[in-house]
Each structure stands twice: as structure tokens, then as C-alpha cells.
C-alpha positions as semicolon CSV with decimal commas, in nm:
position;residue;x (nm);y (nm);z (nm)
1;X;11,257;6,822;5,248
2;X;11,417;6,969;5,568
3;X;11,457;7,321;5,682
4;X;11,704;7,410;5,475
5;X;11,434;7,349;5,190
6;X;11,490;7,664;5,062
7;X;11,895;7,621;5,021
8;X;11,827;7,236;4,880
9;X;11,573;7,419;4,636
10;X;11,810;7,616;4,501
11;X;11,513;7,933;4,557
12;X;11,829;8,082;4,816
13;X;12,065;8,189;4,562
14;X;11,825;8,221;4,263
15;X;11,549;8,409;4,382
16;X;11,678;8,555;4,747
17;X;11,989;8,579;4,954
18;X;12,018;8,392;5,248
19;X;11,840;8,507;5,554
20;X;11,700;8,454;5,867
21;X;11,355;8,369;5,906
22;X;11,160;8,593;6,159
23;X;10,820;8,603;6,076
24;X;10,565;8,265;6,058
25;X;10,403;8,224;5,733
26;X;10,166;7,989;5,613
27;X;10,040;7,957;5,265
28;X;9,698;7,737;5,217
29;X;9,581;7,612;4,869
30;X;9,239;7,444;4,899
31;X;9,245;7,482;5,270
32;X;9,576;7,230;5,248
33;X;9,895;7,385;5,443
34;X;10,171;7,428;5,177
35;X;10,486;7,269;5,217
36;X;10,862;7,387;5,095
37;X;10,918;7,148;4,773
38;X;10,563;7,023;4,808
39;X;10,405;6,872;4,421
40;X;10,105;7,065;4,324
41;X;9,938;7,046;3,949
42;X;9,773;7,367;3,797
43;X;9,416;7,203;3,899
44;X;9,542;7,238;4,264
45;X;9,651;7,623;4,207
46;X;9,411;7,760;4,005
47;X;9,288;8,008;4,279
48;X;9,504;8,238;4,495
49;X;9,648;8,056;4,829
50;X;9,503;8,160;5,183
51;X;9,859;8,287;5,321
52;X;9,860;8,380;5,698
53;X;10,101;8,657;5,811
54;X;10,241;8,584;6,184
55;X;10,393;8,883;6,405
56;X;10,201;9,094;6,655
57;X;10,154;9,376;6,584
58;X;9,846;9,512;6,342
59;X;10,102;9,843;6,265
60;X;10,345;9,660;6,118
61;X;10,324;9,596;5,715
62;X;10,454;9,364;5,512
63;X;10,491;9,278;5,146
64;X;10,444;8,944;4,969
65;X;10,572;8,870;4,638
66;X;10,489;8,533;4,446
67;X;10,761;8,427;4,156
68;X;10,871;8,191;3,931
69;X;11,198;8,170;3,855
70;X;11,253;7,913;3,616
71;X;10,984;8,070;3,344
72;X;10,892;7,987;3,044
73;X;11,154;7,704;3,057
74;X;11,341;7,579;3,379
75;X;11,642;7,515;3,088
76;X;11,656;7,841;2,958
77;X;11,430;8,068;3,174
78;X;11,415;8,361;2,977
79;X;11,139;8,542;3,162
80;X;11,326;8,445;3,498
81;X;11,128;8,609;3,747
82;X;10,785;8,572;3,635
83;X;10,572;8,763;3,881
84;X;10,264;8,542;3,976
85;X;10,148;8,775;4,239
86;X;10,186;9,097;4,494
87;X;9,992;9,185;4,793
88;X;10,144;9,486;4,998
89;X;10,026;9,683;5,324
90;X;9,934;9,333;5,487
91;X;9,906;9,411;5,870
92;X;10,139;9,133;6,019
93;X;9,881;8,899;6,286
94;X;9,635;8,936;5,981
95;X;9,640;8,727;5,626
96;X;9,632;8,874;5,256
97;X;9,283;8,977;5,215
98;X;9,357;9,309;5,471
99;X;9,627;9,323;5,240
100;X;9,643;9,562;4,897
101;X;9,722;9,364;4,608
102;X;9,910;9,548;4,357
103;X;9,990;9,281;4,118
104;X;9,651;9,029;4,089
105;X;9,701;8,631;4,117
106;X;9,759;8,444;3,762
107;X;9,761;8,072;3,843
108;X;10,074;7,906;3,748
109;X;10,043;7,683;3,405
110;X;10,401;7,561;3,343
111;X;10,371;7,407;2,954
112;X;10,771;7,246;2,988
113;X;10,921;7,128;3,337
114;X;10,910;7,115;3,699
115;X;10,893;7,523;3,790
116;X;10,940;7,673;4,168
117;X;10,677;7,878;4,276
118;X;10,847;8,094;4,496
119;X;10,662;8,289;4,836
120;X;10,883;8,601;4,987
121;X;10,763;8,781;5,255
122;X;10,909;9,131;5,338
123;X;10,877;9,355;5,624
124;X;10,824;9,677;5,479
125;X;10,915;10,083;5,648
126;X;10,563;10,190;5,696
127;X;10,226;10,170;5,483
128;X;10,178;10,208;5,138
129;X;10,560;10,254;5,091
130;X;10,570;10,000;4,818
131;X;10,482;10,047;4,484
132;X;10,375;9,831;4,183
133;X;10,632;9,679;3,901
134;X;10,537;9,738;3,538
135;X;10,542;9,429;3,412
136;X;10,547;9,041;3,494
137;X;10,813;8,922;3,288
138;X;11,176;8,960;3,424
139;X;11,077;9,102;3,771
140;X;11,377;9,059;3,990
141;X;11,272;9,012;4,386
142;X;11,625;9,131;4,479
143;X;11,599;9,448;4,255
144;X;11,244;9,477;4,371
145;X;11,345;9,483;4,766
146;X;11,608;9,709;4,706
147;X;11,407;9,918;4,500
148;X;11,133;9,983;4,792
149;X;11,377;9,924;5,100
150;X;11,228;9,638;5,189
151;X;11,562;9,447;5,282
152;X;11,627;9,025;5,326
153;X;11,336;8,829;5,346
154;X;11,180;8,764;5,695
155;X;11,025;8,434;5,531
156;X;11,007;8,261;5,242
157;X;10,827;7,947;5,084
158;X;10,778;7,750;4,778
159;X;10,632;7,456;4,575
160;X;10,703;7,247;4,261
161;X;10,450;7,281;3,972
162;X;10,367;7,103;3,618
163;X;10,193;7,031;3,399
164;X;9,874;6,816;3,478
165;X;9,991;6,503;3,232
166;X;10,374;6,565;3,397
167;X;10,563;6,308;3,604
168;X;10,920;6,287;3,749
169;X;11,081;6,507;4,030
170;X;11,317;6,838;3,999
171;X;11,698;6,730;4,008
172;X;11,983;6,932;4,163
């Protein structure tokens, strides 16, 4: 996919508004680099990515929040967002482990479909300004960014995922 990936995967307008990408971020799974619209099977995602955080500077924080929007069903995704993940107070140069995670990793499992996993990375006011969601089901990463003043995005990623016996390719 190009680099409007994002737009093309419909994960700009379902999951985040547009914005403009100022921070690098790469997300590893099994030491492989992870590419927008990329095909991975549960076997491939079973534990939490490596995800590098660019920037320079060790004072500033930022917040990552893993999501799937298309949950349980990418037909009728009632639990649309499903929070996969959360890692907060990650010193930008740095990756997630100098991070806190507030919400652990649960591997993605899709049982009907092709289901974005969606990556957004926020730059957050200051350390430990960002607090914890309740609950998995229904998080909203808008809400959730306005919630903590976290603003647009400063990067964003995502992959395809389903089921191992699956076949066929997400259609816009």
C-alpha cells in the first residue's frame, strides 16, 4: 500500500482523524518490521510487537494505544474499539519496555473476517498524565485522546489479521 495506507485503510476516519505524522515509529513482530496493511495470522502475533519510539528527546512522553476496530465482526462490529493494548510514559528516542503499560497485550484472535489492528501514537503533556480505561470493549481512541489531552496522532500504523485457516484480502 502507499503512504496514504492509513486513508486507503479506512483506519483515518474510523479509528483517528487525519493528521500529520511527526514522530517515526516502528512496530516489530518476531523481529519482522511491520508494514501499514501488512497480512499477519494470530501465530505471527501471539506476543506483544517490539515498537520503537523516534524523537529526541528522553523528556518527552508519549502514549501508545493498540485497537481493533472492526471487533467481534468487521460486519457488525459491536465492540468497535476493542482495546488490544496501552503503554504510556514511553520516553520518545526509547521503545515500549521504558514505557508503563496500563492496559497488558491480548494477542489478536479474530474468529470472522479480515480485522485492522490499529497502532496510535500520542504525544502526551508531561509524565504519568494519562490514565487507564475501564474496560476493553467499546474504547474509543478519539474519546480516549480527548479525554487525557493527548490531541491528533503524531503516528499511526496498522495490519490485517485472521484467522489461521482464513484466505482472501479486505475490500473497500
Amino acid at each position: 500500500m502507499s503512504g496514504d495506507a492509513l486513508t486507503l485503510g479506512k483506519v483515518v476516519g474510523d479509528v483517528v482523524d487525519q493528521f500529520p505524522r511527526t514522530v517515526p515509529l516502528k512496530i516489530f513482530y518476531n523481529n519482522r518490521l511491520l508494514f501499514n496493511g501488512a497480512g499477519l495470522k494470530p501465530s505471527a502475533v501471539v506476543n506483544r510487537p517490539s515498537v520503537d519510539v523516534g524523537g529526541d528527546d528522553l523528556r518527552t512522553f508519549y502514549t501508545l494505544v493498540m485497537v481493533d476496530p472492526d471487533a467481534p465482526n468487521p460486519s457488525n462490529p459491536t465492540l468497535r474499539e476493542y482495546l488490544h493494548w496501552m503503554v504510556t510514559d514511553i520516553p520518545g528516542s526509547t521503545d515500549t519496555n521504558f514505557g508503563r503499560e496500563l492496559t497488558t497485550y491480548e494477542s489478536p484472535g479474530p474468529a470472522f473476517g479480515i480485522h485492522r489492528m490499529v497502532f496510535a501514537l500520542f504525544h502526551q503533556l508531561g509524565r504519568e498524565t494519562v490514565f487507564a480505561t475501564p474496560t476493553r470493549n467499546n474504547f474509543n481512541t478519539r474519546d480516549f485522546a480527548q479525554e487525557n489531552h493527548l490531541g491528533l496522532p503524531v503516528a499511526a500504523a496498522y495490519f490485517n489479521c485472521q484467522r489461521e485457516g482464513g484466505c482472501g484480502g479486505r475490500r473497500f
